[in-house]
C-alpha positions as CSV (number, residue, x, y, z in Angstrom):
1,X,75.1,101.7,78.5
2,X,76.6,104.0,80.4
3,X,79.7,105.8,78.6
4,X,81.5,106.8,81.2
5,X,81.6,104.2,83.8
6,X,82.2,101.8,80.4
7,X,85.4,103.7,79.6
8,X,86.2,103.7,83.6
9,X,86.3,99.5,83.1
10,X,88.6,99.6,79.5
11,X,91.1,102.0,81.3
12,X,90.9,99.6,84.3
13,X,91.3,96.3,82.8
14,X,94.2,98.2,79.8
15,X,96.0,98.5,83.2
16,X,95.6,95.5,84.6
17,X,97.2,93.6,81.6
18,X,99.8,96.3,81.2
19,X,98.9,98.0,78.2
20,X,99.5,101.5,77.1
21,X,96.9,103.6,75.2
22,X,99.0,103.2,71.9
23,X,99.5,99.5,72.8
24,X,96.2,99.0,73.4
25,X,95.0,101.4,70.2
26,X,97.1,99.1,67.8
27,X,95.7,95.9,68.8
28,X,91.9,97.5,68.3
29,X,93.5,99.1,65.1
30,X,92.2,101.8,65.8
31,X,94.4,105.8,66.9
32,X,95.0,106.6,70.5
33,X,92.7,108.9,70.4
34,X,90.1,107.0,69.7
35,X,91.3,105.0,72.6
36,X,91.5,107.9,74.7
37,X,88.0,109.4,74.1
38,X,86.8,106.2,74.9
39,X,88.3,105.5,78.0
40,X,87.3,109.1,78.6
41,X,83.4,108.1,78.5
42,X,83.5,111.0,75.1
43,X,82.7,109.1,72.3
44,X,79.3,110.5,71.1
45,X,77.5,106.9,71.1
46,X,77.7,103.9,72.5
47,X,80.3,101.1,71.5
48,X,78.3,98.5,69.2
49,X,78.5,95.0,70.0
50,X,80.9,94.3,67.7
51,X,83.1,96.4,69.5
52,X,82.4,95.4,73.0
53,X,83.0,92.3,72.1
54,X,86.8,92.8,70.3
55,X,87.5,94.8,73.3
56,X,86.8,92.0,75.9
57,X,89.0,89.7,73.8
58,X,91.9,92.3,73.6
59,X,91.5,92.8,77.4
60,X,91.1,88.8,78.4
61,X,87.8,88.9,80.3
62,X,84.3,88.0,79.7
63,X,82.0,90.7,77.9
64,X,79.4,90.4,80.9
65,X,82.5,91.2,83.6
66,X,83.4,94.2,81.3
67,X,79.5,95.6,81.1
68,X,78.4,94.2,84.6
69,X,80.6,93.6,87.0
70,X,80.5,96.1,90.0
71,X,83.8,95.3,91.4
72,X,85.9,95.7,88.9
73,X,88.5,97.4,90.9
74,X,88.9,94.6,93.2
75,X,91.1,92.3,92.4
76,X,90.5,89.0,90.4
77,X,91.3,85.8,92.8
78,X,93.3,84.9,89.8
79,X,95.9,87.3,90.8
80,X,95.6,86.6,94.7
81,X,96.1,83.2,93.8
82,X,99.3,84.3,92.1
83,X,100.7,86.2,95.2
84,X,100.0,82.9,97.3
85,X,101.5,81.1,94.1
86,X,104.7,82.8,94.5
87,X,104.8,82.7,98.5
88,X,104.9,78.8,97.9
89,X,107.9,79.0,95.2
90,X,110.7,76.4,96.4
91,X,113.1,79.1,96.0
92,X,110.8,82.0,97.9
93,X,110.6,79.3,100.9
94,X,114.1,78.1,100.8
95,X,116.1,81.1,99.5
96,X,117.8,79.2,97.4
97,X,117.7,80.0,93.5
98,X,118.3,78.2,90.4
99,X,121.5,78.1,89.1
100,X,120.3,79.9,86.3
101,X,122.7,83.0,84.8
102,X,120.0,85.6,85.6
103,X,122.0,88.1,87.1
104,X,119.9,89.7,90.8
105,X,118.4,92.9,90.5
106,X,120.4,95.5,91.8
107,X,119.0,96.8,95.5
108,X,118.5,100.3,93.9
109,X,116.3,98.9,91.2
110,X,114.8,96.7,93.8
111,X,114.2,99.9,96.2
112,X,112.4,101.7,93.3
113,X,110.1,98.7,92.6
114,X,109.1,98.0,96.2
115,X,108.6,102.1,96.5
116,X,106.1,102.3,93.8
117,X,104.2,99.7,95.2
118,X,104.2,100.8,98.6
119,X,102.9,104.3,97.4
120,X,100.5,102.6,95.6
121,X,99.4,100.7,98.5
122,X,99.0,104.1,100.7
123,X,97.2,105.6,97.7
124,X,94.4,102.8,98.1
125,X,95.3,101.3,95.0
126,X,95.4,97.5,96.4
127,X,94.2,95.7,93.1
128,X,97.7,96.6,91.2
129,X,99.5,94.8,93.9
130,X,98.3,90.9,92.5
131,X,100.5,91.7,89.8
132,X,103.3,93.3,91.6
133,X,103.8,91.5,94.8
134,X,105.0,88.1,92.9
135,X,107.5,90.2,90.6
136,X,108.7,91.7,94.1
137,X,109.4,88.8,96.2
138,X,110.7,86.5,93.2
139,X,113.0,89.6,92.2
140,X,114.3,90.2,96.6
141,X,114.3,86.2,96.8
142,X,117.3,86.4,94.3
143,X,119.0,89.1,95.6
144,X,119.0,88.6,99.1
145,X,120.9,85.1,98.3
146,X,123.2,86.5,95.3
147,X,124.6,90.1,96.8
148,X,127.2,89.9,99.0
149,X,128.3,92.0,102.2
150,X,126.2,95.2,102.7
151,X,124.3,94.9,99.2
152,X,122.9,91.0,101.1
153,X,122.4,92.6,104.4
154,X,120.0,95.2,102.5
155,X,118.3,93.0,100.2
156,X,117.0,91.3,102.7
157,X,116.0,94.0,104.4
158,X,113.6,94.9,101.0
159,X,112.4,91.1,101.1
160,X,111.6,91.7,103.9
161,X,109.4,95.0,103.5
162,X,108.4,93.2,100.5
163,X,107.1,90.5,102.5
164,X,105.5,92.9,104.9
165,X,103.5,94.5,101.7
166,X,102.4,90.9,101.0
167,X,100.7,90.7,104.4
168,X,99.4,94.3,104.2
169,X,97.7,93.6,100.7
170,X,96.5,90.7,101.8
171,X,94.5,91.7,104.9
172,X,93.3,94.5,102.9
173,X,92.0,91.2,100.5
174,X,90.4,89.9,103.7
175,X,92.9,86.3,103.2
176,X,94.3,86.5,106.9
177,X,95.8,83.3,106.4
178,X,97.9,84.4,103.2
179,X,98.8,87.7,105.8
180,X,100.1,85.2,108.3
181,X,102.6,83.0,106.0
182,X,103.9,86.2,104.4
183,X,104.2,88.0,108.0
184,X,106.3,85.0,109.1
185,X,108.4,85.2,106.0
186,X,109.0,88.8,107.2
187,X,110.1,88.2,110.4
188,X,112.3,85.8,109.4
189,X,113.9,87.9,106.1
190,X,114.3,90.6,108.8
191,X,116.8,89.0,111.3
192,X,118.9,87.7,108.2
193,X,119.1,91.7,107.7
194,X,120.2,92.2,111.0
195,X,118.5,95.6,111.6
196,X,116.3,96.4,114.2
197,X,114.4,99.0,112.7
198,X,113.0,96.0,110.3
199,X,113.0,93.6,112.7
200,X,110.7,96.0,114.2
201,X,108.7,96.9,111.4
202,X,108.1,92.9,110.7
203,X,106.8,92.6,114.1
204,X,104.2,95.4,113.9
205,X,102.9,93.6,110.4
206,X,103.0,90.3,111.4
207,X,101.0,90.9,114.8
208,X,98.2,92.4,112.6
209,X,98.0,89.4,110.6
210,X,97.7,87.5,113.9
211,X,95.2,89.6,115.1
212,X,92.9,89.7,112.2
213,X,93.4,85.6,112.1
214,X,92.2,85.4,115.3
215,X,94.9,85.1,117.1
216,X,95.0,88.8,118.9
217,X,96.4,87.1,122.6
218,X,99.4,85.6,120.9
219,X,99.7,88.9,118.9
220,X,99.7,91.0,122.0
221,X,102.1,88.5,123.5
222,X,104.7,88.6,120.6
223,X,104.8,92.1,119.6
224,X,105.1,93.3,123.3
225,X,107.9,91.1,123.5
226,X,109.7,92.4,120.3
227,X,109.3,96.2,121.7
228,X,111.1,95.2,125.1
229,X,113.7,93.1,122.9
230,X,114.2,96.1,120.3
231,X,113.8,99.2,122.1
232,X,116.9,100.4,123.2
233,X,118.1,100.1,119.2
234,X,115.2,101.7,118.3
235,X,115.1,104.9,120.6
236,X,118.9,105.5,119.4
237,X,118.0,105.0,115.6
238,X,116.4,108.7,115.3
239,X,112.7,109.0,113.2
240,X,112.6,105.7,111.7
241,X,113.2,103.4,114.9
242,X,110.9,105.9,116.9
243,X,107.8,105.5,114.1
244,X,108.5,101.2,114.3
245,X,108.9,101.4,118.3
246,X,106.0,103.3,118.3
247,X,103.6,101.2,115.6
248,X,104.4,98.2,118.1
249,X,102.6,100.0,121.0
250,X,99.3,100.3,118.2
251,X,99.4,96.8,117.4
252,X,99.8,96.0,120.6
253,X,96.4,98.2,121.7
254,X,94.7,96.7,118.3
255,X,95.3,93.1,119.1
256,X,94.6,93.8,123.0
257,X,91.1,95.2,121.8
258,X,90.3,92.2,119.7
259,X,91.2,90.0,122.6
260,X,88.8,91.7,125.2
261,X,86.0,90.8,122.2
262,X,86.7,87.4,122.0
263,X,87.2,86.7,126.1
264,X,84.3,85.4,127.3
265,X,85.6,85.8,130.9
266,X,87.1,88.8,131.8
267,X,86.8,91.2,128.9
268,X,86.8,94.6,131.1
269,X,90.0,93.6,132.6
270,X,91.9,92.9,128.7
271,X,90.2,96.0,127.5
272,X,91.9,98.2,130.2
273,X,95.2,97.4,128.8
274,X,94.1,98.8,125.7
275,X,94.4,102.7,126.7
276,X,98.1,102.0,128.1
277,X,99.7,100.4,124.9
278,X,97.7,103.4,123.2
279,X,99.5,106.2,125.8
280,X,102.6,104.5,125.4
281,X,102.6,104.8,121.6
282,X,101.4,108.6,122.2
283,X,105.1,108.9,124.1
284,X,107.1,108.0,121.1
285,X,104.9,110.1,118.7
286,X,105.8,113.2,120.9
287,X,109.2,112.1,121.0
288,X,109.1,112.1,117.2
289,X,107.5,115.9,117.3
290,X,105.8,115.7,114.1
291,X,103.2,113.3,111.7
292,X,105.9,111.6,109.1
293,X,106.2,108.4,107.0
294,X,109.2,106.7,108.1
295,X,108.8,103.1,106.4
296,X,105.5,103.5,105.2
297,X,104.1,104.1,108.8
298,X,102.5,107.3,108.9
299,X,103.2,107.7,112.3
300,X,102.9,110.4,114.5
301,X,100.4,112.2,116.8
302,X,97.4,112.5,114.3
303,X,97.9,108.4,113.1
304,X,97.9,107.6,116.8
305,X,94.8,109.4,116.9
306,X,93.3,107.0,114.3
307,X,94.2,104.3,116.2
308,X,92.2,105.1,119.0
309,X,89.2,105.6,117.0
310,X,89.9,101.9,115.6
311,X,90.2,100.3,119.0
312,X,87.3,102.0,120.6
313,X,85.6,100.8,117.6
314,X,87.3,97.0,118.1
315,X,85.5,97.4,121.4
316,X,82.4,98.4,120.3
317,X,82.1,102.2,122.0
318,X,81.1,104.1,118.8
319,X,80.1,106.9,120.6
320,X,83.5,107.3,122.7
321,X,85.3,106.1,118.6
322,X,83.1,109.4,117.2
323,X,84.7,112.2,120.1
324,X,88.2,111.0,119.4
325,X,87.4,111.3,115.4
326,X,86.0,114.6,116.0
327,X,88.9,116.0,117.6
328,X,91.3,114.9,114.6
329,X,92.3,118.3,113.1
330,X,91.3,118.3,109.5
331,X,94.7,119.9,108.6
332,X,97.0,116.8,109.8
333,X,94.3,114.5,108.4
334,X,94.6,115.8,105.2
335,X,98.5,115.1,104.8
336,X,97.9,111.3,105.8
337,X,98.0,108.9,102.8
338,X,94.9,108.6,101.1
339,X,94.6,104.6,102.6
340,X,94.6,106.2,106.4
341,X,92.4,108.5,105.6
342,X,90.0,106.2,103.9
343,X,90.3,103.6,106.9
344,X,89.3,106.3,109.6
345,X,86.3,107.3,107.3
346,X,85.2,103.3,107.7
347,X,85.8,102.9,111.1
348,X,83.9,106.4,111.4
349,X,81.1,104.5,109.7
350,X,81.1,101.5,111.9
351,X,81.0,104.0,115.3
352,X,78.0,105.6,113.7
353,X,76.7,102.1,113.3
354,X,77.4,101.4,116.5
355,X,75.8,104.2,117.8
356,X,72.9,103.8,115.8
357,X,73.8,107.0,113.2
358,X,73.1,104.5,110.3
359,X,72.0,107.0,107.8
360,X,75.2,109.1,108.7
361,X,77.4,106.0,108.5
362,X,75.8,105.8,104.6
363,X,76.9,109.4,104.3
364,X,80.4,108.3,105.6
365,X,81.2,105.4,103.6
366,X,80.2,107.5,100.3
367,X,82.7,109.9,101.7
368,X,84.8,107.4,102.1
369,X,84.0,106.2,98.1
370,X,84.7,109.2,96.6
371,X,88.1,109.3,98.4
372,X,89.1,106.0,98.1
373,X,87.1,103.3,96.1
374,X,88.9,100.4,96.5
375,X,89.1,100.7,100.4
376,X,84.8,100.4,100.2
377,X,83.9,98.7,97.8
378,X,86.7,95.4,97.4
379,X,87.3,94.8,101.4
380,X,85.5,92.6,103.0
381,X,84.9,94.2,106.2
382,X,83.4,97.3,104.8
383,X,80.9,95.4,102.6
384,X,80.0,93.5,105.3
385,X,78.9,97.0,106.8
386,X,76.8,97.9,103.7
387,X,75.3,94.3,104.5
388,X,74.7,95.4,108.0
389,X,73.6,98.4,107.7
390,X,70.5,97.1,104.7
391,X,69.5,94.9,107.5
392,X,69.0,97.6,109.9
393,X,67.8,99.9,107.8
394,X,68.8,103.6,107.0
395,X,65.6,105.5,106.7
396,X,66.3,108.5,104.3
397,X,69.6,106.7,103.2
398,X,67.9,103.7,101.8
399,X,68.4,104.4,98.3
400,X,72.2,105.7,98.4
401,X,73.0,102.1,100.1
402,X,71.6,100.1,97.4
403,X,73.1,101.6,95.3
404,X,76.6,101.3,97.5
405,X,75.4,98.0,97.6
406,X,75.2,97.3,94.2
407,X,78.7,98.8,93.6
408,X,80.1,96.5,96.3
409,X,78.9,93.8,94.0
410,X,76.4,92.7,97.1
411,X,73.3,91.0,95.8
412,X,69.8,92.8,95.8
């Protein structure tokens, strides 16, 4: 057994169920440090049996998922199914609470909670969110319809961004149709806040759940129509309506791209709209001046720039993808949120796929590991890669993708 990566899955699942170390330590009667130099991978042998078994009971999972399982750090379709659990509520739907005497969270309690998730989110911690998001929306839900005056108008403003972290987390799952119900629910939580900065910012979300549930021409349709609706509002609503404005014009380019793949007609002609919507969101980045994180974008020059390596990469040009990556500087990348920078390192992959640099793209998505596991090994599209890319082959790189592969949870 392997001491470390067995101490890496206790600390996990602890976390998962919301246990301190002392918590945790008093239900193994054992000291914290005990749990800590076993969490650590320190103790100087391996847990026995007996042990491996008390602490899968403690934690609520099987012994074989705490020895064996490889994707630990993805998370369990228990807890997705609790996110789409709470999206079907009577009271999430309607808005309409119980007449219970549970007083609404306060927005600036509310604010703090939807904060921390959202950081989490850009820090490529996505399997945290299953047991967040419900919390979130059940805790805005009530608010939104119990607050009066301003305190309504900006609760649902955070149900709203609530609602757009449900569709974020949930493409990130690779469950485009959960991404959809929640994006609509955003849309719709954002006009009952009557700003357009989050009317905007529901837009951009919910046009990336279209697009990645295959509906990219009705995406390009709707979020085009929301910048020509909102942008007047926007441009006078300094940094934050500029970065929203501007995040339109990526989805727009993103769902444009994924149109031109699917049109078996006249593919050439979509794809040339692509570089316009991309240009048009390069205008409002120099407007803005600078790379910042207004609303959880990250927009700004260098994020635009990561855009156009995705939807040269939506297009299948890996080569043309790789130039535009290589003339990222390193400096701006490296103040990104970790989740940007992880996604450009897979879409790097996929270009070098594309343009047949498979045992670079193995090299890339390790990179990509190291900085950000969850974004490699628990989504979808990247292990679909690792499946791709053990069909082609990777000459030198055979063993390091198997054993990717086996830490995707792929089988052999």
């Amino acid at each position: 057994m392997d001491r470390v990566q067995f101490g890496r899955r206790v600390a996990h699942w602890r976390g998962r169920r919301r246990l301190s170390q002392a918590e945790f330590a008093a239900l193994m009667r054992r000291s914290r440090r005990w749990v800590e130099e076993l969490e650590g991978g320190r103790r100087q042998a391996d847990p026995q049996l007996s042990v491996v078994t008390e602490v899968a009971l403690r934690l609520g999972i099987t012994v074989d998922r705490l020895l064996y399982d490889p994707v630990v750090l993805c998370p369990a379709e228990s807890e997705i199914d609790a996110v789409r659990a709470a999206l079907q509520r009577h009271d999430v739907i309607t808005g309409r609470c119980d007449d219970s005497s549970t007083e609404p969270v306060s927005v600036a309690a509310l604010q703090r909670s939807l904060s921390f998730a959202r950081t989490g989110f850009q820090a490529g911690h996505f399997a945290t969110l299953g047991a967040q998001i419900p919390h979130l929306l059940i805790d805005a839900t009530r608010a939104a319809e119990r607050h009066q005056g301003d305190d309504q108008l900006a609760a649902y403003r955070l149900l709203s961004l609530s609602l757009e972290l449900t569709e974020a987390a949930a493409i990130k799952w690779g469950d485009s149709e959960l991404a959809v119900v929640a994006g609509h629910r955003a849309v719709a939580a954002a006009e009952r806040s009557q700003d357009p900065v989050i009317m905007a910012s529901a837009a951009r979300h919910l046009a990336d759940a279209m697009t990645a549930h295959g509906q990219a021409a009705a995406a390009v349709q709707f979020v085009t129509a929301a910048a020509r609706r909102l942008q007047d509002e926007l441009v006078q609503r300094g940094p934050e309506g500029l970065s929203v404005l501007g995040m339109l014009f990526l989805k727009a380019a993103m769902a444009q791209a994924a149109a031109a793949e699917a049109d078996d007609i006249s593919p050439d002609a979509l794809a040339r709209a692509v570089p316009v919507f991309l240009d048009e969101a390069d205008e409002h980045a120099d407007r803005l001046g600078s790379d910042r994180n207004e609303l959880w974008t990250s927009f700004g020059p260098t994020n635009c720039g990561l855009y156009r390596v995705a939807a040269h990469v939506q297009l299948s040009e890996g080569a043309d993808a790789l130039a535009v990556a290589a003339g990222l500087p390193d400096a701006a990348l490296g103040a990104l949120p970790r989740e940007r920078r992880a996604h450009l390192l897979t879409d790097r992959a996929i270009a070098e796929k594309q343009a047949g640099q498979r045992e670079q793209a193995v090299a890339t998505l390790l990179e990509a590991e190291a900085l950000c596991e969850e974004e490699v090994l628990c989504r979808p599209r990247t292990r679909q890669l690792v499946e791709e890319l053990r069909l082609l082959g990777t000459g030198s790189a055979e063993g390091r993708l198997r054993a990717l592969a086996q830490r995707c949870g792929l089988p052999g």
